[in-house]
C-alpha positions in Angstrom: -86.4 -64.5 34.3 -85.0 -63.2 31.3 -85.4 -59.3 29.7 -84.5 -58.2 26.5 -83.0 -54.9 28.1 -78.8 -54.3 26.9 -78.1 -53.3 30.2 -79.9 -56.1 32.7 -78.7 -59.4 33.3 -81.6 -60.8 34.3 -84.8 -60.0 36.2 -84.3 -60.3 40.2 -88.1 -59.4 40.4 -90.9 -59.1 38.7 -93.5 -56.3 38.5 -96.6 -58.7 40.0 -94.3 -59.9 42.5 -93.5 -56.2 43.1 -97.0 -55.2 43.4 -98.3 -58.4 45.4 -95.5 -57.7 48.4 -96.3 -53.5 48.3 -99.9 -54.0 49.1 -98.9 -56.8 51.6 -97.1 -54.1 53.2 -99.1 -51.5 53.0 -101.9 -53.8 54.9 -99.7 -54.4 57.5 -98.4 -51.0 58.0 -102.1 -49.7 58.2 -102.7 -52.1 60.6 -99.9 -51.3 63.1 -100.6 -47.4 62.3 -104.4 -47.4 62.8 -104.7 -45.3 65.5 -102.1 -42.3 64.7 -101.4 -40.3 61.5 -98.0 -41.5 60.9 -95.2 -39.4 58.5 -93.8 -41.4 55.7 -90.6 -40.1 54.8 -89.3 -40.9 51.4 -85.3 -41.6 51.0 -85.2 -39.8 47.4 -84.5 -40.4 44.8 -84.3 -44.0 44.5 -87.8 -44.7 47.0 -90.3 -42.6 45.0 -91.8 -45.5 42.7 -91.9 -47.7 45.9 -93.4 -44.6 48.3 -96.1 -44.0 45.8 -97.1 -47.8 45.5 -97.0 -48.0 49.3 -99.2 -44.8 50.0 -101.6 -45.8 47.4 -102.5 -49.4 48.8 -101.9 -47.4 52.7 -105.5 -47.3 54.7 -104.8 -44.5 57.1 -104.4 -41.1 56.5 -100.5 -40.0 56.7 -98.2 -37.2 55.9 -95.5 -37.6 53.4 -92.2 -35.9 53.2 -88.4 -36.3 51.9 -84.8 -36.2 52.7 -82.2 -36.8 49.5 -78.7 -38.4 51.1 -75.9 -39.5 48.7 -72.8 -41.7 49.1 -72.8 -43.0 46.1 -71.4 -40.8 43.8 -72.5 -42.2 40.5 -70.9 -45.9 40.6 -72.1 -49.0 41.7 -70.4 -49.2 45.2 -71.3 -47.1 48.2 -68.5 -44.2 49.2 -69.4 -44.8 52.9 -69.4 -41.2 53.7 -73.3 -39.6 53.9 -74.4 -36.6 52.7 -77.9 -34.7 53.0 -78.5 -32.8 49.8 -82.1 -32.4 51.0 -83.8 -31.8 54.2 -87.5 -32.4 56.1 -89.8 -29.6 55.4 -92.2 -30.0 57.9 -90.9 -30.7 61.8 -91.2 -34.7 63.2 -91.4 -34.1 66.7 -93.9 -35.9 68.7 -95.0 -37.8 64.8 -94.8 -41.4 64.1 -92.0 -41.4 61.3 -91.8 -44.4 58.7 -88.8 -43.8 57.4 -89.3 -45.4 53.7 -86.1 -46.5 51.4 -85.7 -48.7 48.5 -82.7 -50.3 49.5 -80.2 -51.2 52.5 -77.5 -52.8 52.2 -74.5 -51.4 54.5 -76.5 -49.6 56.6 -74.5 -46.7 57.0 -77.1 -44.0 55.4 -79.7 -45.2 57.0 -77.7 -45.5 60.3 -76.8 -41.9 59.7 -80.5 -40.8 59.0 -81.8 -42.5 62.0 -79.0 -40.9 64.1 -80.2 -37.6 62.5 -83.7 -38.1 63.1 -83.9 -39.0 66.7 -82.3 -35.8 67.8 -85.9 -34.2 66.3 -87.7 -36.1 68.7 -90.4 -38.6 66.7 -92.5 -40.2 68.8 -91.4 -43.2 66.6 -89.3 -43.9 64.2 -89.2 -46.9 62.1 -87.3 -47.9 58.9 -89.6 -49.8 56.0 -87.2 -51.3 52.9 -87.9 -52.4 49.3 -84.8 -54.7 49.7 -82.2 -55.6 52.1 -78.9 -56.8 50.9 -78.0 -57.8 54.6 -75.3 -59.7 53.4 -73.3 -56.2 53.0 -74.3 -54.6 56.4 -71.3 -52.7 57.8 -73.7 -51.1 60.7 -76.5 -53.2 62.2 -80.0 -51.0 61.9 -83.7 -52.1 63.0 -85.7 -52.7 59.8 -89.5 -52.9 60.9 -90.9 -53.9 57.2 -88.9 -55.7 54.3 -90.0 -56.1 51.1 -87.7 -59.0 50.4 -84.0 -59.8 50.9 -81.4 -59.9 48.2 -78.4 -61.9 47.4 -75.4 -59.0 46.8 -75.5 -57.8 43.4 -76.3 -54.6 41.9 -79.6 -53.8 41.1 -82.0 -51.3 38.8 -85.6 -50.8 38.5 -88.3 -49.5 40.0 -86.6 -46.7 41.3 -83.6 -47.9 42.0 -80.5 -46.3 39.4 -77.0 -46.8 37.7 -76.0 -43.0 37.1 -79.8 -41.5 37.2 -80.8 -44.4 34.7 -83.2 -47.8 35.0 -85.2 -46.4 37.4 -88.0 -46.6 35.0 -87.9 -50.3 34.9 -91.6 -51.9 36.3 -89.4 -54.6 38.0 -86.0 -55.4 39.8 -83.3 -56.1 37.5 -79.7 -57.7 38.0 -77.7 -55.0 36.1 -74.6 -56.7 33.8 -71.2 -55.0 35.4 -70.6 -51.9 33.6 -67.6 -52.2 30.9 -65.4 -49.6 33.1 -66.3 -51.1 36.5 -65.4 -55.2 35.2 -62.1 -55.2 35.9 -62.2 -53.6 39.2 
C-alpha cells in the first residue's frame, strides 16, 4: 500500500489490519487472564496507542501502569545501552504483569526490563508485542503475544516515532531513510 505522506515509503500496515489483530489479542489475552486481575504495563512512549486499543477490546478487569526506557537517542538505530527515565508507581509483587511494548527487535530493552522486573517478584510476567523484528534479536526473550512479525526496516505509526514524530499515523508505515542517516 501506498500513502501520500513525504516522510513514509510505503504502508507496512494498515489501520483495519491494525485494529482486526488488537482485538484478536485482546480475546486471547482475556481468556488466559480470566481468573486474576493482571497489571498491564505500558513501555512508553511508543506502546500508548497500542495499550489503549488493547485495554479497550480487554474483558477482564486489570490495572495499568508505565515504565519509559530509552536507547535510542533520537536516530533510527538502537544505542544498545538501556536507560529507565521512568519507573512503576504502584508495586508488582505477587501481580500477573503483561508487560506491553510496541516493538522488539534486539531484545536488549526488553531483556533489561524483564531482568528488572523479576527481582520485584510478579507472580508472572509476560511480554505482549505490536511487532517483532526477530530478524535483529541480539538477546533471545519469551514473547507470549505478537501482533505480527516484521521484515527489518524502520518503522512509524501508531505509536511508534522518528525523533518524537509519526506517532500519530493510524497505521504502520515504512519510513523513507532520513537524508542525514542515507549514507551511513
Amino acid at each position: 500500500m501506498t500513502t501520500n505522506h513525504p516522510a513514509i515509503d510505503k504502508i507496512l500496515i494498515s489501520k483495519d489490519t491494525l485494529q482486526k489483530r488488537v482485538q484478536e489479542l485482546a480475546k486471547e489475552i482475556s481468556q488466559d487472564y480470566k481468573n486474576t486481575c493482571p497489571v498491564f504495563i505500558g513501555v512508553l512512549k511508543g506502546s500508548v496507542m497500542f495499550l489503549a486499543d488493547l485495554m479497550k477490546n480487554t474483558a477482564v478487569d486489570h490495572s495499568v501502569d508505565f515504565l519509559c526506557p530509552s536507547s535510542y537517542a533520537g536516530g533510527t538505530k538502537s544505542t544498545g545501552i538501556v536507560r529507565l527515565l521512568l519507573d512503576l508507581r504502584e508495586s508488582i509483587e505477587g501481580k500477573d504483569v503483561l508487560l506491553v511494548e510496541d516493538i522488539v527487535d534486539t531484545g536488549l530493552t526488553m531483556n533489561y526490563l524483564l531482568e528488572n522486573l523479576r527481582t520485584r517478584r510478579p507472580r508472572s510476567l509476560e511480554i505482549c508485542t505490536l511487532l517483532d523484528k526477530s530478524s535483529c534479536r541480539k538477546v533471545s526473550v519469551p514473547i507470549r503475544y505478537r501482533g505480527f512479525e516484521i521484515p527489518n526496516e524502520f518503522v512509524v505509526g501508531y505509536g511508534l516515532d522518528y525523533r518524537e514524530l509519526y506517532r500519530n499515523l493510524p497505521y504502520i508505515g515504512v519510513m523513507k531513510p532520513p537524508k542525514a542517516e542515507k549514507n551511513k
